[in-house]
DRENDO-40154 format. One record per residue: x, y negated, z negated of N, C-alpha, C in turn; chain; residue number from 0. Coordinates in steps of 0.05 Angstrom, whole numbers, plus 5000, padded with zeros to 4 digits. Layout:
<pts>
   neast   nnorth    nup   caeast   canorth   caup   ceast   cnorth    cup   mol   seq
       X        Y      Z        X         Y      Z       X        Y      Z     A   NUM
...
</pts>
This chain:
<pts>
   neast   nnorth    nup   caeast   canorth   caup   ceast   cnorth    cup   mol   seq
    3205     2073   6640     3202      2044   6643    3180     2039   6664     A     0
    3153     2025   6662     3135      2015   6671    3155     1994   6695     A     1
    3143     1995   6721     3148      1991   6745    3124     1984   6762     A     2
    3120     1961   6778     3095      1959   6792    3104     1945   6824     A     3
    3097     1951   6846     3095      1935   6866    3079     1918   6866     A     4
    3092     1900   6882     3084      1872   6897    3083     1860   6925     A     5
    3063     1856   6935     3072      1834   6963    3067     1810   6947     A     6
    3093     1788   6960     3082      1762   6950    3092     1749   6986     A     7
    3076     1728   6984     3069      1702   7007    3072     1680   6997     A     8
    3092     1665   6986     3093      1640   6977    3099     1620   6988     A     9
    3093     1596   7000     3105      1585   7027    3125     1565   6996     A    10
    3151     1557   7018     3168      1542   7005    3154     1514   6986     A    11
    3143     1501   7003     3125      1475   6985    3112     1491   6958     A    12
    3098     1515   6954     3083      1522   6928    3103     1524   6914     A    13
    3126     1548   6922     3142      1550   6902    3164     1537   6886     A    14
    3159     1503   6899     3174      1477   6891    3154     1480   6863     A    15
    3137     1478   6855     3120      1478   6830    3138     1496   6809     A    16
    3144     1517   6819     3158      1537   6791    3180     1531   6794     A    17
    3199     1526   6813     3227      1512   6810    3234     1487   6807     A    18
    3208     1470   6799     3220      1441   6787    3207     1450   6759     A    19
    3201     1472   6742     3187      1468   6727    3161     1464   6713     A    20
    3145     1463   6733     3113      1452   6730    3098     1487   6723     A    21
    3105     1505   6737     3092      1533   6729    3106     1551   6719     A    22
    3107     1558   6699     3132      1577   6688    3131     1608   6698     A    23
    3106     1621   6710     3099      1653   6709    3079     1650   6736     A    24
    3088     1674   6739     3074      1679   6776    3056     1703   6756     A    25
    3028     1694   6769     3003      1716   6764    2996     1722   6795     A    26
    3003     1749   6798     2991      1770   6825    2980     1792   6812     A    27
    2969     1798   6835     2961      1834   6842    2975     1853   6851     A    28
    2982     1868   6831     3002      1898   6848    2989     1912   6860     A    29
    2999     1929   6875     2987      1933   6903    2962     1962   6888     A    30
    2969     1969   6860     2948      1991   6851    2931     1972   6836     A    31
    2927     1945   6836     2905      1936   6830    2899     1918   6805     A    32
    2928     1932   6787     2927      1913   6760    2948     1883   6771     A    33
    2937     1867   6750     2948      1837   6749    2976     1837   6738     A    34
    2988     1822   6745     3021      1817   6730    3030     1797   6735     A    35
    3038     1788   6713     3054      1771   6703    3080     1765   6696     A    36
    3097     1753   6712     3128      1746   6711    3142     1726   6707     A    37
    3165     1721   6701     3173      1695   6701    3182     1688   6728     A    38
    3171     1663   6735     3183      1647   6766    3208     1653   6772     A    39
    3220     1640   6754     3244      1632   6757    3259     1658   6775     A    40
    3264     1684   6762     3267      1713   6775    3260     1707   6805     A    41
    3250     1698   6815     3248      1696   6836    3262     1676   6853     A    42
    3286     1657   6844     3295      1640   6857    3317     1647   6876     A    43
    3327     1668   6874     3349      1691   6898    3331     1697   6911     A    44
    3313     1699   6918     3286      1712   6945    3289     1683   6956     A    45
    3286     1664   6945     3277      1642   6968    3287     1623   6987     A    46
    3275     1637   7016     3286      1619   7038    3269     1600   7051     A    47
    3274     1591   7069     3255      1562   7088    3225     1572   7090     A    48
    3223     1599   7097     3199      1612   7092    3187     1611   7059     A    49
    3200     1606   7044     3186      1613   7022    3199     1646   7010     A    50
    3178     1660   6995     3181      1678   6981    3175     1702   6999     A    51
    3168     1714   7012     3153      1735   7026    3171     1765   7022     A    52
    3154     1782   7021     3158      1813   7019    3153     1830   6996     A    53
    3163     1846   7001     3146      1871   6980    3174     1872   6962     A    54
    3169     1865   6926     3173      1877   6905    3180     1894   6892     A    55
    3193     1905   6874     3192      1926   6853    3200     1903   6826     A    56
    3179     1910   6808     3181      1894   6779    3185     1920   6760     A    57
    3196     1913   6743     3203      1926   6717    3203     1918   6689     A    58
    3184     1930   6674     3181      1928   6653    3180     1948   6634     A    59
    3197     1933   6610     3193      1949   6578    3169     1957   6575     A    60
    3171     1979   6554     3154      1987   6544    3136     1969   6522     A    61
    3152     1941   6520     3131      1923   6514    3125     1906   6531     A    62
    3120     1907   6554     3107      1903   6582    3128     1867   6578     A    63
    3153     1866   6585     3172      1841   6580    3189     1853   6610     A    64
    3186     1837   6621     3204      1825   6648    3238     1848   6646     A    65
    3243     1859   6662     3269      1879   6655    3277     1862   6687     A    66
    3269     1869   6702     3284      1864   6730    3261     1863   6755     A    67
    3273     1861   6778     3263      1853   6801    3277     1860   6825     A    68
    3270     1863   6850     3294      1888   6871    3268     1883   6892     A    69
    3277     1865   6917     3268      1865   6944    3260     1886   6956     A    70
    3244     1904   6961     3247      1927   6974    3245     1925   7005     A    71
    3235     1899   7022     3232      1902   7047    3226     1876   7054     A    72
    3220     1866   7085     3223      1846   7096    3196     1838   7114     A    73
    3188     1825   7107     3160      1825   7116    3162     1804   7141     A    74
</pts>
């Protein structure tokens, strides 16, 4: 199963945009360089007063489709 890191930095105000609905998919950079694409929403247990912050692990099928997501650290 295809797996990629992430840092994300989201301050709380941006990520009101994917939790009222207005952006459905977070596009970043994994930290080896390729782009990825997720669904927001997966990310609504990460978020506190700060926002989104810290390093990632994403998981994907082998038809590159959203499997899971797992905090690895605290930035």
């Amino acid at each position: 199963m295809p797996e990629v890191r992430v840092s994300l930095d989201i301050s709380y105000q941006d990520y009101l945009a994917y939790y009222e609905g207005v952006a459905e998919s977070v596009v970043t950079k994994a930290r080896d360089g390729r782009k990825v694409k997720f669904p927001a929403r997966v990310l609504r247990p990460f978020l506190s007063q700060q926002g989104i912050v810290g390093e990632f692990l994403i998981r994907f099928n082998d038809r590159r489709k959203f499997v899971g997501i797992k905090k690895l650290n605290q930035k």
